[in-house]
C-alpha positions as protocol buffer text, in pm:
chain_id: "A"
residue {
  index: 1
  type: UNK
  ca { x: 6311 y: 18066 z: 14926 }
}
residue {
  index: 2
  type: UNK
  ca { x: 6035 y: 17883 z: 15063 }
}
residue {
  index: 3
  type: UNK
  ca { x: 6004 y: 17525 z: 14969 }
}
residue {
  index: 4
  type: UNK
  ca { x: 5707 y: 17243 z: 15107 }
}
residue {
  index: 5
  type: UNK
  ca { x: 5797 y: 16914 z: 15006 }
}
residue {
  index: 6
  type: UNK
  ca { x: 5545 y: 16615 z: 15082 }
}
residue {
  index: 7
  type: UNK
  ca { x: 5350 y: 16789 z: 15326 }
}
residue {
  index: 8
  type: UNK
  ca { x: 5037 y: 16576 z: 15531 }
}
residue {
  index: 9
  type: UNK
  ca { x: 4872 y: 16729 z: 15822 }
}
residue {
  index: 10
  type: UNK
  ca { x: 4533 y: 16585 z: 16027 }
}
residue {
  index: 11
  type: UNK
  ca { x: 4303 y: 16561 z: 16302 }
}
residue {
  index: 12
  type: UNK
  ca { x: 4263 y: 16240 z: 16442 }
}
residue {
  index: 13
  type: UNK
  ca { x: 4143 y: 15983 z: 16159 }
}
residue {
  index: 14
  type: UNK
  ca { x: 4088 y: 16353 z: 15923 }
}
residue {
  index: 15
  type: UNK
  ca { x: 4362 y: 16414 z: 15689 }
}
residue {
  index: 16
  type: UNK
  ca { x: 4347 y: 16777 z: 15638 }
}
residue {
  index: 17
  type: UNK
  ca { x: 4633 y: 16799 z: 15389 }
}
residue {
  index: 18
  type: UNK
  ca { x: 4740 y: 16571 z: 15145 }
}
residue {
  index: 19
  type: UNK
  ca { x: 5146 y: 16577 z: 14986 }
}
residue {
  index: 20
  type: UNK
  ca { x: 5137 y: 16922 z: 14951 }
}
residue {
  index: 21
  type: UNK
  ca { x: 5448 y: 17049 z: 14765 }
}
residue {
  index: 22
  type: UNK
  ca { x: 5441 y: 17392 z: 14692 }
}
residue {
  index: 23
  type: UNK
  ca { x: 5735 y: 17688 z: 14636 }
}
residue {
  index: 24
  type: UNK
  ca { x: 5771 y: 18070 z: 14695 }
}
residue {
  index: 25
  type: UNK
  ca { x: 6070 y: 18238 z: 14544 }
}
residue {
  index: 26
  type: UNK
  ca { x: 6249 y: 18555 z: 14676 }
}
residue {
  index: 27
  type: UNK
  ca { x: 6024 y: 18893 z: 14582 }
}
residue {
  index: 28
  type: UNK
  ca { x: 5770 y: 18656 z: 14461 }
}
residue {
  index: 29
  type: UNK
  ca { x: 5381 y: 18707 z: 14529 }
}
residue {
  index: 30
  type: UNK
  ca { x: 5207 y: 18378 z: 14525 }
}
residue {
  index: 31
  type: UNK
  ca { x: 4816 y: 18323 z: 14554 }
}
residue {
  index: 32
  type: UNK
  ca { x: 4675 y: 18076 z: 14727 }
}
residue {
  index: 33
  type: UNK
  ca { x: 4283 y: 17997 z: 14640 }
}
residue {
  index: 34
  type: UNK
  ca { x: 4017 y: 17717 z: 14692 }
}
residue {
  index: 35
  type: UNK
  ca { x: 3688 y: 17635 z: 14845 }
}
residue {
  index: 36
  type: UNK
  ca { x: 3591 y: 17632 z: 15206 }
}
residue {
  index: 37
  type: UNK
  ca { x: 3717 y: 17324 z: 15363 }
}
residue {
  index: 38
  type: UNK
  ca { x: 4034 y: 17289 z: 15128 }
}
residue {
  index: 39
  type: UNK
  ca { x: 4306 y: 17298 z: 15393 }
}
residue {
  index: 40
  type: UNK
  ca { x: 4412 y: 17693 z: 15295 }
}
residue {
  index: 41
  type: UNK
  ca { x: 4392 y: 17820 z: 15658 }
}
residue {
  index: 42
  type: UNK
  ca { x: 4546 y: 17479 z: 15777 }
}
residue {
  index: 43
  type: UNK
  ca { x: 4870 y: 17499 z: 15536 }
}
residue {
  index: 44
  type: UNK
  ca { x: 4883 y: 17876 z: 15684 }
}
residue {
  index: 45
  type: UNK
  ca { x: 4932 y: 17739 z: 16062 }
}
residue {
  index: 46
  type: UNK
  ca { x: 5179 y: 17472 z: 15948 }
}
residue {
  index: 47
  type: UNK
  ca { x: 5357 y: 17731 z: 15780 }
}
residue {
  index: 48
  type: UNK
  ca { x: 5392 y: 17977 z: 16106 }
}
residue {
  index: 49
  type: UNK
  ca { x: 5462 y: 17677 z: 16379 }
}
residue {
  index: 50
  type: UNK
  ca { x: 5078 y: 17668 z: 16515 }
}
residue {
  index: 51
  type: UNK
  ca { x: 5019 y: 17312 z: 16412 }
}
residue {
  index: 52
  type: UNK
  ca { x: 5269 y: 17084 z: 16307 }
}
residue {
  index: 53
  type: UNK
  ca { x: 5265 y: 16854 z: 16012 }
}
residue {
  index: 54
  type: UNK
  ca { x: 5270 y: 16486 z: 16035 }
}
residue {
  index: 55
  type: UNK
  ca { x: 5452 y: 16394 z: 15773 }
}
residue {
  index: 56
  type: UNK
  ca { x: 5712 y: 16599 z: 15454 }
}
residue {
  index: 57
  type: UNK
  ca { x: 5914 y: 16921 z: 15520 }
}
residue {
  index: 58
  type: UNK
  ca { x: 5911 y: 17301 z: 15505 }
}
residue {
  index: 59
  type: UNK
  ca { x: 6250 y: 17508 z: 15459 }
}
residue {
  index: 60
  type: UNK
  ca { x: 6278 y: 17851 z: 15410 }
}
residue {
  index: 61
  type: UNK
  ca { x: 6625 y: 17948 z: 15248 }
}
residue {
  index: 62
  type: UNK
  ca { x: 6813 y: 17609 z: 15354 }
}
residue {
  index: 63
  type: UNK
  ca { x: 6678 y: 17575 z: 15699 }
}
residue {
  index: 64
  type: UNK
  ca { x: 6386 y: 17396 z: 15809 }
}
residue {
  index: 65
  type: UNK
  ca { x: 6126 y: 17493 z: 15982 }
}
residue {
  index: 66
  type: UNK
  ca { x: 5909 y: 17175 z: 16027 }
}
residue {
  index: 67
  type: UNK
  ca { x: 5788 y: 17145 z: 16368 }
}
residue {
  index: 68
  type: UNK
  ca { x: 5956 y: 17474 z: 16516 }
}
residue {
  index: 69
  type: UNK
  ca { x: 5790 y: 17705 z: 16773 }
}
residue {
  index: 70
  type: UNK
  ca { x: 5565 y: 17999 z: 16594 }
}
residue {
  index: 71
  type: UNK
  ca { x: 5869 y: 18264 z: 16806 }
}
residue {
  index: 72
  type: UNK
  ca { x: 6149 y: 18084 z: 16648 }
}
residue {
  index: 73
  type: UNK
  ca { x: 5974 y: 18096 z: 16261 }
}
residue {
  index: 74
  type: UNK
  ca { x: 5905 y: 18441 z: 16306 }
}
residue {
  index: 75
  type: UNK
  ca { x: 6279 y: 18513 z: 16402 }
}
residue {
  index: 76
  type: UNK
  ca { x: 6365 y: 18331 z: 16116 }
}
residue {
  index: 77
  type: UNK
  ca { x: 6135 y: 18583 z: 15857 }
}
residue {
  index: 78
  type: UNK
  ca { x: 5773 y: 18449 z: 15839 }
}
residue {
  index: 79
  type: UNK
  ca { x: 5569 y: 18694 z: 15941 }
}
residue {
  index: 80
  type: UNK
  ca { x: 5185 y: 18616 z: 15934 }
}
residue {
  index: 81
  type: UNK
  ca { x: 4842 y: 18823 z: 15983 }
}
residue {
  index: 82
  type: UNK
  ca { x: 4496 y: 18621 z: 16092 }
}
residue {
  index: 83
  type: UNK
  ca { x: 4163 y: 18628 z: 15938 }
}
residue {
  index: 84
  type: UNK
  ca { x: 4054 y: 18825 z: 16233 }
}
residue {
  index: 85
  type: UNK
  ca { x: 4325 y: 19077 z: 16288 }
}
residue {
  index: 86
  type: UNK
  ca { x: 4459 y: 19050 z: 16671 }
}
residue {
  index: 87
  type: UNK
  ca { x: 4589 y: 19386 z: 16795 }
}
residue {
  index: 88
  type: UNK
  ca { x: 4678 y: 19501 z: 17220 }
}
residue {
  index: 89
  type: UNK
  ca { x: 4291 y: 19653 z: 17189 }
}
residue {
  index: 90
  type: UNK
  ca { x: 4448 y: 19866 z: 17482 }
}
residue {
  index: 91
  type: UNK
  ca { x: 4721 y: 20013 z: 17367 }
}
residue {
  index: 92
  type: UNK
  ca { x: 4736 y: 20299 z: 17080 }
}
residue {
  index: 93
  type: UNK
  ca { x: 4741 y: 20236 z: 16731 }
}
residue {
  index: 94
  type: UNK
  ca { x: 5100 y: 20383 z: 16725 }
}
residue {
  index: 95
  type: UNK
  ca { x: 5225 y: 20199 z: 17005 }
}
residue {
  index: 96
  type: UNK
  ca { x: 5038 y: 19893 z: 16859 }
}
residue {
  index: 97
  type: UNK
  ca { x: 5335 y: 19890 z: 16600 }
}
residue {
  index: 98
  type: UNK
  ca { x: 5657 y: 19971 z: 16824 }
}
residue {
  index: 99
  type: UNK
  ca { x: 5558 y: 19635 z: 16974 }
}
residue {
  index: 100
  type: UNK
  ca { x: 5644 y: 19417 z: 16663 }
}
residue {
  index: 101
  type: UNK
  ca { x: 5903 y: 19717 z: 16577 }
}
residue {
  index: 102
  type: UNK
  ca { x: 6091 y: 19660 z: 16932 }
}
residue {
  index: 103
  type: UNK
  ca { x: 6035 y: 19291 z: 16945 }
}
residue {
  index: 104
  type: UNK
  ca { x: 6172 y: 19244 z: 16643 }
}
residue {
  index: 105
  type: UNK
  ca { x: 6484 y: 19401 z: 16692 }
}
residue {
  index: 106
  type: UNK
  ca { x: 6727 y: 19349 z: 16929 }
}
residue {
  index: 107
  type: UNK
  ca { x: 6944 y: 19750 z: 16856 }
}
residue {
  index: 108
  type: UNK
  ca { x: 6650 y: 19879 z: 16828 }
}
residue {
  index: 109
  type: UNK
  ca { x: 6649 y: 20270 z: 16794 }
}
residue {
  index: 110
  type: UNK
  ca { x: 6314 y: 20400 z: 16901 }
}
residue {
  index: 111
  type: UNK
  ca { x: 6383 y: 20720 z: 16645 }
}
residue {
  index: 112
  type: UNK
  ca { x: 6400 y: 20460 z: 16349 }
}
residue {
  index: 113
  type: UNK
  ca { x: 6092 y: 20242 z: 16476 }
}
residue {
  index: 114
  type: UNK
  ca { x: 5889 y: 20597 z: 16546 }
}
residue {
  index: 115
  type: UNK
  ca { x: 6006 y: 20688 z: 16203 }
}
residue {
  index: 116
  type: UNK
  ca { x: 5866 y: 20377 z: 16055 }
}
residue {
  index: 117
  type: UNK
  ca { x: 5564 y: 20347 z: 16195 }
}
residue {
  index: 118
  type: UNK
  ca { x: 5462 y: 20722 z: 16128 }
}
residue {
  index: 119
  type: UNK
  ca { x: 5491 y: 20644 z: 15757 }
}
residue {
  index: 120
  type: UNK
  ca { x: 5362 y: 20308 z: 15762 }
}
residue {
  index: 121
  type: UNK
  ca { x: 5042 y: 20516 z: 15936 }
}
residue {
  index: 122
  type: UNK
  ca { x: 5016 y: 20797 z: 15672 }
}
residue {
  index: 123
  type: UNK
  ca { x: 5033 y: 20533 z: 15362 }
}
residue {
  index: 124
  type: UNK
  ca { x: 4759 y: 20383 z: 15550 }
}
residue {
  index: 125
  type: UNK
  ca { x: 4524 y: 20655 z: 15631 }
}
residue {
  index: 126
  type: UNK
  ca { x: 4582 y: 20547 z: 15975 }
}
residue {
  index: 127
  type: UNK
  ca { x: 4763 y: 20909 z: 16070 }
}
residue {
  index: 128
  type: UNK
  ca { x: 4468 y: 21086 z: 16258 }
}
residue {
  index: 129
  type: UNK
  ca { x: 4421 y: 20797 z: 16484 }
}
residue {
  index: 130
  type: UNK
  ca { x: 4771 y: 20735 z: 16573 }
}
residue {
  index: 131
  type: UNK
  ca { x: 4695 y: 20798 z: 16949 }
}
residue {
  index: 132
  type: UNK
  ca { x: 4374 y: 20635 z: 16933 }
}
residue {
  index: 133
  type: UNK
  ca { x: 4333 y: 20321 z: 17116 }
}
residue {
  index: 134
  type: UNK
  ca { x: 4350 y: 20044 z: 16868 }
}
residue {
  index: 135
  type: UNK
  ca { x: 3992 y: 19848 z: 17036 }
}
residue {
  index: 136
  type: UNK
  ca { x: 3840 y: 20200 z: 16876 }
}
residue {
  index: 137
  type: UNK
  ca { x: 3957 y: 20107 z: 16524 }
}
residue {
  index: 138
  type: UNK
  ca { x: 3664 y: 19959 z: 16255 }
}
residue {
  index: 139
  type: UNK
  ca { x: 3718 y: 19590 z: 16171 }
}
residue {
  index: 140
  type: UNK
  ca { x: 3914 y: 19746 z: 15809 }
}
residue {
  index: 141
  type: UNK
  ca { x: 4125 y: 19955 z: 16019 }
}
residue {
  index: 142
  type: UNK
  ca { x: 4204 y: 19661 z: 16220 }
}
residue {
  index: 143
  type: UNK
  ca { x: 4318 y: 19440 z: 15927 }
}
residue {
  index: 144
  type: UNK
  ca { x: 4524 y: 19775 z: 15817 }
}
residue {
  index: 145
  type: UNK
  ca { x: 4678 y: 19823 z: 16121 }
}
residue {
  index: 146
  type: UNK
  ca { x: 4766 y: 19401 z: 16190 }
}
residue {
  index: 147
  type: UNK
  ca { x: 4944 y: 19404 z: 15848 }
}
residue {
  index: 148
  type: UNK
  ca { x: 5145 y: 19769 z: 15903 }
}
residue {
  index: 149
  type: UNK
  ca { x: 5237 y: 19585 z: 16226 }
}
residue {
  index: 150
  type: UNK
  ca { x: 5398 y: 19290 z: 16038 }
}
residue {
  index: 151
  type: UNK
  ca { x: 5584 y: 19562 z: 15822 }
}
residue {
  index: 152
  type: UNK
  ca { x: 5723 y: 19684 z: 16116 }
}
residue {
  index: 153
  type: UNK
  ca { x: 5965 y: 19391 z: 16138 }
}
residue {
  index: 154
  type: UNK
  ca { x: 6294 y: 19454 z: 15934 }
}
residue {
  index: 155
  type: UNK
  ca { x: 6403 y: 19163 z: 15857 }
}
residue {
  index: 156
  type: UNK
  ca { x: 6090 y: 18943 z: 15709 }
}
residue {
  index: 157
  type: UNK
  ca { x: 6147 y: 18737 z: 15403 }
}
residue {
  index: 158
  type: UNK
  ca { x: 5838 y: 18601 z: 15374 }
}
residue {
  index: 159
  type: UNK
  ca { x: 5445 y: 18723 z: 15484 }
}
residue {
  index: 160
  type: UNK
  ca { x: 5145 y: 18468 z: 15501 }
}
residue {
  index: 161
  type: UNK
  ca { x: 4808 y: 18673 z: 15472 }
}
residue {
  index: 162
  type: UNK
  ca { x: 4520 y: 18465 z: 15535 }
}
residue {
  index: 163
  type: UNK
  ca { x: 4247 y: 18621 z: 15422 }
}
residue {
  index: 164
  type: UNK
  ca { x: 4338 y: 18966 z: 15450 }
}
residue {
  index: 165
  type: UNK
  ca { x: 4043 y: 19097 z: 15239 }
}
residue {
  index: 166
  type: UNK
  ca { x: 3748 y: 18958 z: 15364 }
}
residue {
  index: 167
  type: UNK
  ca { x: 3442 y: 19154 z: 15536 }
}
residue {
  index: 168
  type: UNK
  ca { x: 3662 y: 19511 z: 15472 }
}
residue {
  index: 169
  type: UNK
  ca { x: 3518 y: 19832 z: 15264 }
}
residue {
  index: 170
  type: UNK
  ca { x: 3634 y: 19823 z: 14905 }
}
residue {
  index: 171
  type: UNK
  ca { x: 3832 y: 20171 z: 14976 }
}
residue {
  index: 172
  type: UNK
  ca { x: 3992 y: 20005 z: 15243 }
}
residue {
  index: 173
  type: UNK
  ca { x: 4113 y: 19745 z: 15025 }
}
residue {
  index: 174
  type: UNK
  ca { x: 4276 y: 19955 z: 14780 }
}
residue {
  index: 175
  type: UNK
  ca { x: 4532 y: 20070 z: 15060 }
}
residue {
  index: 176
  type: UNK
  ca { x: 4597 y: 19772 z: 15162 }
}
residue {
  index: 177
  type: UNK
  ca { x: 4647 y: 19628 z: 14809 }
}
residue {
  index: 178
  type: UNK
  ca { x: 4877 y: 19967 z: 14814 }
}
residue {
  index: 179
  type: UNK
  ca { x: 5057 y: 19849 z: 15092 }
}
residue {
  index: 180
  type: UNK
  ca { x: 5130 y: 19508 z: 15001 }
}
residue {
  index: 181
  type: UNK
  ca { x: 5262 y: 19595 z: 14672 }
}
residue {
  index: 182
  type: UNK
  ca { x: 5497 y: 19874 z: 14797 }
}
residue {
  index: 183
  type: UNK
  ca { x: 5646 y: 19591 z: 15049 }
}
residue {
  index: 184
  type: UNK
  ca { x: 5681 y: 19312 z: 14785 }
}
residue {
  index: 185
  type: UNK
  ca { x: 5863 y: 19607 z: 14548 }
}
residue {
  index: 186
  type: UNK
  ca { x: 6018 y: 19816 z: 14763 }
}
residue {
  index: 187
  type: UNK
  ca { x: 6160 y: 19595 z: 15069 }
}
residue {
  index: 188
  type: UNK
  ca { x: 6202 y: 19273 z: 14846 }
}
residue {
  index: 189
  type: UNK
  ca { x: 5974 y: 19089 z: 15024 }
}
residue {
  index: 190
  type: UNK
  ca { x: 5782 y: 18768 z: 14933 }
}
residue {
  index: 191
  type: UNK
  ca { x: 5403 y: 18730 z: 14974 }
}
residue {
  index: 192
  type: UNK
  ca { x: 5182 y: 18411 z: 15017 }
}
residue {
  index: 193
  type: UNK
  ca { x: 4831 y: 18566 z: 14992 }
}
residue {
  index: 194
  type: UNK
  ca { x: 4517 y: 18332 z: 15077 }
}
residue {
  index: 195
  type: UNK
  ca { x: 4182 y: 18500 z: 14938 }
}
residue {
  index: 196
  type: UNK
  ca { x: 3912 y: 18477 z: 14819 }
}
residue {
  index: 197
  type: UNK
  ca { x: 3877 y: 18778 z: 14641 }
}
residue {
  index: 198
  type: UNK
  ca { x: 3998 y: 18663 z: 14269 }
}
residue {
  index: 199
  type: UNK
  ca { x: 3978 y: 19032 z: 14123 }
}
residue {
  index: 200
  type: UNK
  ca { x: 4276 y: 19130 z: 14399 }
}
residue {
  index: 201
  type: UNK
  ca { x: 4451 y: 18783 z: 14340 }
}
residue {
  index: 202
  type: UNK
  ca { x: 4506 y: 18845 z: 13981 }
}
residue {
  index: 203
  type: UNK
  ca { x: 4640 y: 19182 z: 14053 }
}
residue {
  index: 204
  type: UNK
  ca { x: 4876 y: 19074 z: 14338 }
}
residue {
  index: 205
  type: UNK
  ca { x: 4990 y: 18724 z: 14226 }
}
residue {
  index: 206
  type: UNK
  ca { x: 5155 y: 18658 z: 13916 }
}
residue {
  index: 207
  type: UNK
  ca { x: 5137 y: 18282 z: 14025 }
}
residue {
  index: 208
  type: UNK
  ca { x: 4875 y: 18101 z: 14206 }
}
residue {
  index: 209
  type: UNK
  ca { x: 4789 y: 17765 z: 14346 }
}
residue {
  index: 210
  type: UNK
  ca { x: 4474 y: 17604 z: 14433 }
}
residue {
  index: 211
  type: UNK
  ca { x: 4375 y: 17383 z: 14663 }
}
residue {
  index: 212
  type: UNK
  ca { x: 4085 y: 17126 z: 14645 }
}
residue {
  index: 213
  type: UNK
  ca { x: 4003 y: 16860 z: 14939 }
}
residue {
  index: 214
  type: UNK
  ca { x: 4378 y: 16890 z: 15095 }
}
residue {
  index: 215
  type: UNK
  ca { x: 4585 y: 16879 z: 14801 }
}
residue {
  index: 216
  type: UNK
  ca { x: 4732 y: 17137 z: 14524 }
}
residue {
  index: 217
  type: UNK
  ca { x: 4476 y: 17070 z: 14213 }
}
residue {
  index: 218
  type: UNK
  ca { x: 4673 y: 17348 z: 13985 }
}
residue {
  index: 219
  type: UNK
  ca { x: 4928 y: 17586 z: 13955 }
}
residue {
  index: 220
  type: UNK
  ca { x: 5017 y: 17913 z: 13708 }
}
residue {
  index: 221
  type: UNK
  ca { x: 4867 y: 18216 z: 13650 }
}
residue {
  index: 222
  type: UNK
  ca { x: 4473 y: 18258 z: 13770 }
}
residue {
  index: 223
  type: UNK
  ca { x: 4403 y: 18324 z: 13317 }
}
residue {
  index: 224
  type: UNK
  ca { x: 4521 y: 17953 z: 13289 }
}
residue {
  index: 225
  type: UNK
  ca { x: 4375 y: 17823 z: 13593 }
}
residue {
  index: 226
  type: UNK
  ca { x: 4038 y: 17962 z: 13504 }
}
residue {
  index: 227
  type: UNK
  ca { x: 4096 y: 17753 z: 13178 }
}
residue {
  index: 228
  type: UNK
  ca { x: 4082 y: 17438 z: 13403 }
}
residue {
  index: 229
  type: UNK
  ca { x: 3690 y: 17308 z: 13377 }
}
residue {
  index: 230
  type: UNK
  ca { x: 3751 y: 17042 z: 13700 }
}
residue {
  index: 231
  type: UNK
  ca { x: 3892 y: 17349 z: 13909 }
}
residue {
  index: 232
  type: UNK
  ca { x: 3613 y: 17587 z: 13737 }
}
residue {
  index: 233
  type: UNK
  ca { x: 3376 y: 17294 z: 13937 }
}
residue {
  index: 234
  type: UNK
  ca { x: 3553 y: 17261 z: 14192 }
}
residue {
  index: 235
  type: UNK
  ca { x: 3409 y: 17600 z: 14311 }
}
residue {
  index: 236
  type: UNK
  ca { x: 3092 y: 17634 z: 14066 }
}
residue {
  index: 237
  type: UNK
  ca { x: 2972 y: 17259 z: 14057 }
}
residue {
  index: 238
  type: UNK
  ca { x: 2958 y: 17056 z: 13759 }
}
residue {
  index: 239
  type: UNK
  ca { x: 2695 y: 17239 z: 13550 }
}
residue {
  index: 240
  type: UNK
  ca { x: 2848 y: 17563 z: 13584 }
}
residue {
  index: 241
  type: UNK
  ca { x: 3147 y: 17368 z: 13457 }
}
């Protein structure tokens, strides 16, 4: 469904990204792990049409997407949240989620979107601030409310979470996990989930790759990964290894 093939990205004389090849299958939740510095959050903008890659090719279903405009990727069904969530800080937490909702769709039927995003707010324990102003919201909340906002959209094939865990209360991240794997189930969605947080990664994502110095250094599941002594150093050093 999604397919990278020979992949390079860079800044200048950097080289970020290194032949990355890399596949996500329909319904499928993939990990994506490594050390700081390993090109995770770069692959993520190359993915969603922030940066562009200087060399290989990314398709989704048949068509590719290398080089298009973030809009026309996200019409296409890559929807993506940010490490720091990014929300209309003026606008209620509700209305906050009629904007992807109505953007999204061009029939839209503001009984269907309302619909949606009232039970996108209850699985969320977002309910009781529904008319809050979403600038009110704690930094968990905000992450909550950024990925409801994705879910919004009905026709998504794929979401990119980059780092949707980080800084966020563990309670919090149990309904987000919740979330997440009621959308991969339920809708049929894929999921390509960068994090950090390996407990959550084994639970989401059957299948994982990591990342070392711009390039894919292994791929299965994180039980044979963690098998791997150069990608154990990779984040532990070589005498942990």
């Amino acid at each position: 469904m999604l397919s990278l093939a020979g992949v390079c990205a860079g800044y200048g004389s950097f080289r970020a990204l290194f032949d990355i090849s890399l596949d996500v299958k329909e319904r499928e939740a993939v990990g994506v792990i490594g050390p700081n510095g390993a090109g995770k959050t770069t692959l993520v903008n190359l993915l969603t049409g922030v940066e562009r890659p200087d060399a290989g090719r990314i398709g989704l279903g048949g068509v590719d997407l290398t080089g298009l405009a973030p809009h026309r990727i996200a019409a296409l069904g890559v929807m993506r949240t940010f490490q720091v969530a990014r929300l209309f800080a003026n606008l209620s937490v509700r209305e906050n989620l009629m904007v992807a909702f109505l953007a999204a769709t061009k029939s839209a039927r503001m009984r269907d979107g309302l619909a949606r995003a009232d039970d996108l707010l209850g699985r969320a324990t977002l309910a009781g601030l529904a008319d809050a102003p979403a600038g009110t919201l704690s930094g968990g909340q905000r992450m909550l409310l950024q990925a409801c906002a994705g879910f919004m959209v009905p026709d998504v094939r794929l979401h990119v979470l980059d780092e949707p865990f980080a800084g966020i209360n563990p309670v919090v991240k149990d309904v987000l996990i919740s979330l997440i794997e009621r959308e991969n189930a339920g809708q049929a969605r894929a999921f390509l989930i960068v994090s950090h947080e390996m407990a959550i990664v084994r639970r989401l994502c059957p299948i994982v790759t990591v990342m070392v110095q711009g390039r894919v250094a292994a791929e299965g599941s994180l039980e044979e990964i963690a098998r791997k002594p150069e990608i154990v150093a990779a984040y532990l050093g070589r005498a942990a290894a």
